[in-house]
Each structure stands twice: as C-alpha cells, then as structure tokens.
C-alpha positions as CSV (number, residue, x, y, z in Angstrom):
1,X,21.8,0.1,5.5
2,X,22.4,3.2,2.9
3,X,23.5,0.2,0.7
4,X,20.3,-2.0,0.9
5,X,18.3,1.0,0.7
6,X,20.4,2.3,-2.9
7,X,19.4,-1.6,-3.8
8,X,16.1,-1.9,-3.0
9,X,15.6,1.6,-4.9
10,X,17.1,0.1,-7.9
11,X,15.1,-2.8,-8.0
12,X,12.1,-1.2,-7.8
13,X,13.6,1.6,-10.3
14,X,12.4,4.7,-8.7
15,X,14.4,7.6,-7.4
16,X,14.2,7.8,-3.7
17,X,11.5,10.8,-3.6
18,X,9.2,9.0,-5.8
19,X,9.6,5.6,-4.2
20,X,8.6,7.9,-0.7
21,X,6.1,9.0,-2.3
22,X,4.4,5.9,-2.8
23,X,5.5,4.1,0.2
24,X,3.7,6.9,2.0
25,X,0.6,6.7,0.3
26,X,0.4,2.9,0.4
27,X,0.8,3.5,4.9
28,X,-1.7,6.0,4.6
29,X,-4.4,3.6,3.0
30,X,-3.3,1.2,5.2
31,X,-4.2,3.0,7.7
32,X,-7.8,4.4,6.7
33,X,-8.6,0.4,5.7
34,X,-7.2,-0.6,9.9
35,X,-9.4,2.3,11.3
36,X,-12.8,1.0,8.8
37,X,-11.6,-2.4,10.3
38,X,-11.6,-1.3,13.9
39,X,-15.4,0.7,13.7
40,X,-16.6,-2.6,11.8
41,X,-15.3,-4.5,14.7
42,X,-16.9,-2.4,17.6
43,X,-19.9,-2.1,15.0
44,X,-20.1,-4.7,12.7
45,X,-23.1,-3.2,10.9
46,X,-20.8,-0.7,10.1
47,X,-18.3,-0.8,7.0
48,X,-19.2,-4.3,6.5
49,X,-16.4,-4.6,3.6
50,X,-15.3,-1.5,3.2
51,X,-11.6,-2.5,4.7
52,X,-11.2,-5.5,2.5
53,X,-12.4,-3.9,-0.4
54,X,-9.6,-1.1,0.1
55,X,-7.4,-4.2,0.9
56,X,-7.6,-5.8,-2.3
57,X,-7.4,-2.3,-3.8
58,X,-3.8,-2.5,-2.9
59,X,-3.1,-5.6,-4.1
60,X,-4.0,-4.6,-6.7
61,X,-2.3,-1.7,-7.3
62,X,1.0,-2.9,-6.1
63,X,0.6,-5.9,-8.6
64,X,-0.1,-4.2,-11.4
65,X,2.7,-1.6,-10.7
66,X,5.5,-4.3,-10.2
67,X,3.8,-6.0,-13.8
68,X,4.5,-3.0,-15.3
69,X,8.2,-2.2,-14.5
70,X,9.2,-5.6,-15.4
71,X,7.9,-4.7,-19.0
C-alpha cells in the first residue's frame, strides 16, 4: 500500500502534505455540494443549481490542475 501511495504521489508530483491538502479540500466541497443536494431534494425550490454548479467547479479545477502539471 506504502508503495502505491509513494506512486500515486509521484504521478501527481506533490509531496504527500500538499497532495492532503488538496485531497481534503476537494472531500470538503464535496461535501457542502451533497448537503445543497440533499435540502434541494427535500425542497426543491431551494438551491436549485447550486450543487451542480459547485460540481462542475471541481471539474474544473481538477482539470485544469492535471493540464498544468503535464506542462
């Protein structure tokens, strides 16, 4: 496992702190976009694309990030 994890780290060249780092705050907009989801889906006047919008902010992001380390 320590092994795949040194590899994985390597491809996406970043120290193991920084890749955390961004692993964590990926989860945690996860997150906020699954709880907009949930209160659209009990109210669906509420959020009405808030979620997706957040969802396709990550895309996005990740994207653009792995563009930019194959440069």
């Amino acid at each position: 496992m320590i092994k795949k994890s040194q590899q994985h780290l390597e491809q996406a060249n970043e120290h193991y702190f920084e890749h955390m780092i961004i692993a964590l705050k990926i989860s945690l907009k996860l997150l906020i976009a699954a709880v907009m989801a949930f209160m659209h889906a009990l109210i669906p006047s509420l959020l009405q694309s808030n979620a997706s919008n957040r969802i396709k902010e990550l895309y996005f992001f990740i994207e653009n990030r792995n563009k930019i380390k194959k440069l």
